[in-house]
C-alpha positions in Angstrom: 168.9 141.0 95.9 166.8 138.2 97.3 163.5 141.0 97.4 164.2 141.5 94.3 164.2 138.0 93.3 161.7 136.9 94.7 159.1 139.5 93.6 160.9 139.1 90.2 160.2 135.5 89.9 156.3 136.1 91.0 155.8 138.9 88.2 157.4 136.2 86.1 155.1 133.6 87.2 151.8 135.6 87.0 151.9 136.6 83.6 154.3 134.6 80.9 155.7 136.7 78.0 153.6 134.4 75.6 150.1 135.7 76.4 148.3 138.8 76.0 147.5 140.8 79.4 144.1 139.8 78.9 143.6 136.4 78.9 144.2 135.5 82.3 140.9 137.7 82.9 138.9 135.9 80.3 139.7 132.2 81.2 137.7 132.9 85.0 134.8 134.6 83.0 134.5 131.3 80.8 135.0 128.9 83.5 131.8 130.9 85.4 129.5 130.4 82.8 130.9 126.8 81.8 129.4 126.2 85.2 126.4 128.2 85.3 125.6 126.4 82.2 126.4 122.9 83.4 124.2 123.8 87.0 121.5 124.9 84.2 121.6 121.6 82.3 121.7 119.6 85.3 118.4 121.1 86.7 116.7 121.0 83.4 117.1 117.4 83.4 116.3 116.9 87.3 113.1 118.6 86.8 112.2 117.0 83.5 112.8 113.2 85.6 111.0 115.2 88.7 107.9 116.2 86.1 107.3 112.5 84.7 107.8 111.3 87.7 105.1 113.1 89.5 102.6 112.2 87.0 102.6 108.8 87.6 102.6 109.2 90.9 99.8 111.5 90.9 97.1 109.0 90.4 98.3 107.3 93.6 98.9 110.6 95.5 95.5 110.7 98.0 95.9 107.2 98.6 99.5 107.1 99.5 98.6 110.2 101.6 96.1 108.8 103.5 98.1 105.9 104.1 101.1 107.6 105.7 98.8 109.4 107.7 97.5 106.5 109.1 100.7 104.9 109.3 102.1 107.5 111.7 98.7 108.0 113.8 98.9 103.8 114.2 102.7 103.1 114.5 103.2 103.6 118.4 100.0 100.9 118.5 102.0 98.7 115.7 105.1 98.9 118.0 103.0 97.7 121.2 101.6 95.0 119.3 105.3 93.9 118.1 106.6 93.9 121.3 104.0 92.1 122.7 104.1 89.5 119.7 108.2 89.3 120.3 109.0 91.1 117.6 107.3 89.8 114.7 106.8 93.2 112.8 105.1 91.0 109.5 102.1 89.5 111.7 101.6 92.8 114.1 101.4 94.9 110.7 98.7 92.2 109.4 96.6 92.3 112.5 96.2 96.0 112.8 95.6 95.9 109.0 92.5 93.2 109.3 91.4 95.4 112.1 91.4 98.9 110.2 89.6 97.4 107.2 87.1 95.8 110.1 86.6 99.2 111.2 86.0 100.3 107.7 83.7 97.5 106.6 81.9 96.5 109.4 79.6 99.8 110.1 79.3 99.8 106.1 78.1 96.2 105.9 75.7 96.7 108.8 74.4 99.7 107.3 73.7 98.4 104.3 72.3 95.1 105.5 69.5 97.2 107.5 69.2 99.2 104.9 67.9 96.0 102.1 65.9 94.7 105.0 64.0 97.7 105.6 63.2 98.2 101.7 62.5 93.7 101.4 60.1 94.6 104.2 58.4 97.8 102.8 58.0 95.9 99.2 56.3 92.8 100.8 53.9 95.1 102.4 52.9 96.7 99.7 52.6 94.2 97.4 50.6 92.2 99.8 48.5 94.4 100.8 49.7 93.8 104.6 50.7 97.1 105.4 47.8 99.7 106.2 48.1 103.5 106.4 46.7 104.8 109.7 43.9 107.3 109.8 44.7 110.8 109.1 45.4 112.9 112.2 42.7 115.8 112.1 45.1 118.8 113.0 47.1 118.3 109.2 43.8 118.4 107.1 43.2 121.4 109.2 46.5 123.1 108.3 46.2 126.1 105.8 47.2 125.7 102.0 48.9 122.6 102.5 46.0 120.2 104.6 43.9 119.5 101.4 46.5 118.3 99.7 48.2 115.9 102.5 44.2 114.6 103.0 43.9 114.3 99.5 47.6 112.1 99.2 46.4 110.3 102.9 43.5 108.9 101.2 44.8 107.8 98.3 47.1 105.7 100.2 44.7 104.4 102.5 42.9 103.1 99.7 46.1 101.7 97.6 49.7 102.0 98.2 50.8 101.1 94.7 48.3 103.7 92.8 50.0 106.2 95.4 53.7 104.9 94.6 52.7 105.5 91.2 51.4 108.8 91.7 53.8 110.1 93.4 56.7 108.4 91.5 57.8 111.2 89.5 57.9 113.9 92.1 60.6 111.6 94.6 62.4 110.6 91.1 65.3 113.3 91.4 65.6 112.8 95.8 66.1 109.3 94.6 68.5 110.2 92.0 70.0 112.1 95.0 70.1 109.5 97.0 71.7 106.9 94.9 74.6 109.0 94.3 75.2 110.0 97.7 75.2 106.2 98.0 77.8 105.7 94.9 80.0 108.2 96.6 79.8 106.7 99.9 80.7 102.8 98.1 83.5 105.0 96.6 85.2 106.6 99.7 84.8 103.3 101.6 87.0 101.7 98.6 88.9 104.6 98.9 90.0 103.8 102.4 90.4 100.2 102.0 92.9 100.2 99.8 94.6 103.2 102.3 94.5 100.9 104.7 96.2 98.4 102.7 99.1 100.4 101.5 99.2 101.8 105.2 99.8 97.9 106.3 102.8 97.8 103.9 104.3 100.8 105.6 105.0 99.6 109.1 107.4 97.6 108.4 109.7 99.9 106.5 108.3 102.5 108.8 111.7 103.6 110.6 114.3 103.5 107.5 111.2 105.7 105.8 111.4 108.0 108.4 115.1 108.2 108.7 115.2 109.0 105.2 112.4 111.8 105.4 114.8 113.4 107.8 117.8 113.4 105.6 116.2 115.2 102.9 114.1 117.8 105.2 118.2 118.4 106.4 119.1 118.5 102.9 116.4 121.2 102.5 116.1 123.2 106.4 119.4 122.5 107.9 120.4 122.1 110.6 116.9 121.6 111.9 114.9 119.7 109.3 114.5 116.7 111.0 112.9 118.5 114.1 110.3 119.2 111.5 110.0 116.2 110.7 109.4 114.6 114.1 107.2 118.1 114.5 104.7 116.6 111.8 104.5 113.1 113.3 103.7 114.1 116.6 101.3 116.6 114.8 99.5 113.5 113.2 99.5 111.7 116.4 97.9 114.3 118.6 95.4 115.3 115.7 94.4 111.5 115.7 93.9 111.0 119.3 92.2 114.6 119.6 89.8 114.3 116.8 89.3 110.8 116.0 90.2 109.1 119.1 87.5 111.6 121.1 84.8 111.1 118.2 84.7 107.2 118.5 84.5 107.8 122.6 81.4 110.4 121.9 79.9 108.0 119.6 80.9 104.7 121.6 79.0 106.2 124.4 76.3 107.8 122.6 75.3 104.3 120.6 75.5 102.8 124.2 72.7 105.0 125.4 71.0 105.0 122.5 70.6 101.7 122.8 70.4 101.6 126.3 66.9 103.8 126.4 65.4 101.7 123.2 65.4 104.6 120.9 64.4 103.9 117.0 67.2 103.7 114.7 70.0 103.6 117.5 72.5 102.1 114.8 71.8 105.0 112.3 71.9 107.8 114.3 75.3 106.7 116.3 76.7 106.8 112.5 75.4 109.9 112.2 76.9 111.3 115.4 80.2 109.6 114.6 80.5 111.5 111.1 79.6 114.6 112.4 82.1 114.4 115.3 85.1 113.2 112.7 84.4 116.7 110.7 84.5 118.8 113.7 80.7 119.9 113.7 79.7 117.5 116.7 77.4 115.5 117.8 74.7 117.8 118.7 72.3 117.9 115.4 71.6 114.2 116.3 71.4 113.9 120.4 69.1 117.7 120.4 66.5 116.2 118.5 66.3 112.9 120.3 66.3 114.5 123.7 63.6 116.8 122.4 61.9 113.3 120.9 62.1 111.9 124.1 60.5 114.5 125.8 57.6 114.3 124.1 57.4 110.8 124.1 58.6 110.0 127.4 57.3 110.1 130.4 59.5 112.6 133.0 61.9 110.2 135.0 63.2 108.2 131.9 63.4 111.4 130.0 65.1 113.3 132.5 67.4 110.5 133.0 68.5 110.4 129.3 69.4 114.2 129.4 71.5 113.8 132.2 73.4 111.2 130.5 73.3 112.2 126.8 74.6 115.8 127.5 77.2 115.2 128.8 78.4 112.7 126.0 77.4 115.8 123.6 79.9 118.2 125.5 83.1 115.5 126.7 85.3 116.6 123.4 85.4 120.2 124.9 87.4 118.7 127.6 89.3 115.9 126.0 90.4 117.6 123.0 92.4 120.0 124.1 94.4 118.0 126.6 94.9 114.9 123.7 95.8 117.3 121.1 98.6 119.7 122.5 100.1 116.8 124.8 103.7 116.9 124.0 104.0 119.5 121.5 105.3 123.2 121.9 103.1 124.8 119.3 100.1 126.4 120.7 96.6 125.1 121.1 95.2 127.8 119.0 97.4 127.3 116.3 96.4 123.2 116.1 92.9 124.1 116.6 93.3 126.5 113.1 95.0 123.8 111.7 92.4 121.3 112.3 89.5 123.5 110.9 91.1 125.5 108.5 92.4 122.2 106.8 88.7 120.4 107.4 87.3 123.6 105.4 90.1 123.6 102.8 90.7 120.3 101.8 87.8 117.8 103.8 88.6 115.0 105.7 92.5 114.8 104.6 93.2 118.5 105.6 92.0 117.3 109.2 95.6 116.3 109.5 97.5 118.3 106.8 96.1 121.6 108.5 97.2 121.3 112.0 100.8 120.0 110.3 101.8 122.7 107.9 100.5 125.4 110.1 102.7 124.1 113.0 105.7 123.8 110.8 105.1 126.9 109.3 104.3 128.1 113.1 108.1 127.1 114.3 109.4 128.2 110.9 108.6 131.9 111.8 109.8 131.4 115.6 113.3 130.6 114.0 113.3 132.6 111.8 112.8 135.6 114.1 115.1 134.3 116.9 117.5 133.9 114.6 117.3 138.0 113.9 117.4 138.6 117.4 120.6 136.8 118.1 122.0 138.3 115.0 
């Protein structure tokens, strides 16, 4: 009687008299798409807000980039400098700010300082008639198909610098075209970085709560392990900082010291020169071959040999100190940086110096979970 009951009072509650057998099928189905439908609106309007919003935030993009990058490369110097200042975060960000836009500016200033003297110098000479053109030396007049023509310009220059400016005016005109935007660009990447630098100032401070928020939404996107990421691709930066442009200003601190050291022409100009070239991974040895090979024919033996023994080993240090500064701390392989580092470079330029070695090293541990995840399935 009670089983009977019981199982009659459930047949009684799933289905009343009053409805048809098949509604209580139909109300699930509508509820499904009720909510597929809601979901649906919901992400339509997320990625219309998500669409605007990354349009005005595009124009800003590289230099909010650049300036997290720096952020993280500088922070463990900001939080030296804070705890050494007892804690005042305000004036330790301010300091390494003036600094950055010293290192920036100064070179810059320098360069372009010499730069106006040299030409001030070059225009009083000629219009003075102070500077003289030394005789022509006899081996190019004696080279084939070309030694006419260099006597021919030689003399003309002997006898007036300003009928040979004019002459050849039109024939430097597009080099000097070349020039001046090679300049423009240069005025443009250096505002570029100051106002990096600026923004990357303004970071420090927040600089924790920033990060802690990073890590919430990397968890929100590759849980459980998002954050790891996270503090994957700041270490990244850091290494990839000290590696690259911590052991380029070393190789071109030292070089300019020698440089200078030894008296060779254009010292400031050609320790710029090496410091660019070491920053985009080529190296400093299209500036430091040619001046050993300068000095050999202009030197005698001792003070040549002297400046080989010192300048090659400047040209060959980042062999050693890259590898040790860049995969100090971090689990991913050297090779894998290394890829990173020049793969980005050739991608992207300078940015991709850092956002190569850090995508490739996510993506690096995102494959290793991945597959030891299969195995312990």
């Amino acid at each position: 009687m009670r089983f009977a009951t019981y199982y009659g009072r459930g047949s009684m509650t799933d289905q009343s008299p009053s409805e048809p057998s098949g509604s209580s099928q139909s109300k699930p189905e509508a509820t499904v798409d009720a909510r597929v439908i809601d979901i649906a609106i919901r992400l339509g309007v997320l990625g219309v807000f998500a669409y605007f919003s990354l349009q005005l935030v595009a124009p800003f993009f590289a230099f909010l980039l650049w300036a997290v990058v720096l952020t993280v490369a500088l922070y463990p110097a900001y939080a030296w400098l804070t705890a050494k200042l007892g804690g005042r975060k305000v004036l330790s960000a301010t300091i390494l700010t003036l600094i950055g836009l010293g290192i920036v500016i100064g070179p810059v200033a320098v360069l372009v300082v010499s730069l106006v003297e040299t030409l001030q110098r070059l225009y009083d000479g000629v219009t003075s008639g102070a500077m003289a053109v030394p005789p022509l030396p006899p081996k190019l007049a004696e080279l084939p198909m070309v030694g006419e023509k260099i006597a021919e310009f030689w003399q003309l220059a002997s006898r007036s610098l300003e009928q040979f400016l004019t002459k050849i005016g039109p024939m430097v005109a597009p080099a000097g075209t070349k020039i001046l935007s090679v300049l423009a660009s240069l005025s443009g990447s250096v505002l570029f970085f100051i106002v990096s630098i600026i923004l990357s100032g303004c970071l420090f401070v927040p600089g924790p709560a920033l990060a802690s928020g990073a890590k919430r939404f990397a968890d929100r996107i590759i849980a459980p392990r998002g954050g790891e990421f996270v503090d994957l691709a700041g270490a990244t930066i850091r290494n990839v900082s000290r590696g690259v442009i911590g052991v380029a200003v070393i190789q071109g601190l030292l070089t300019g010291v020698i440089l200078i050291a030894f008296a060779v022409p254009l010292a400031g100009l050609l320790t710029f020169a090496a410091l660019i070239l070491c920053i985009i991974q080529i190296g400093p040895a299209l500036v430091i071959l040619p001046t050993i090979i300068w000095a050999w024919s202009s030197w005698e033996l001792l003070p040549a040999l002297l400046f080989t023994l010192l300048i090659v080993p400047v040209m060959l240090v980042d062999n050693v100190l890259r590898p040790i500064l860049m995969s100090r701390g971090l689990d991913v392989p050297m090779l894998v940086i290394l890829i990173g580092v020049l793969g980005g470079t050739l991608a992207y330029g300078l940015i991709g110096l850092f956002l190569g070695p850090v995508i490739l090293s996510v993506f690096y541990e995102l494959v290793i979970a991945w597959i030891k995840a299969g195995e312990e399935a």
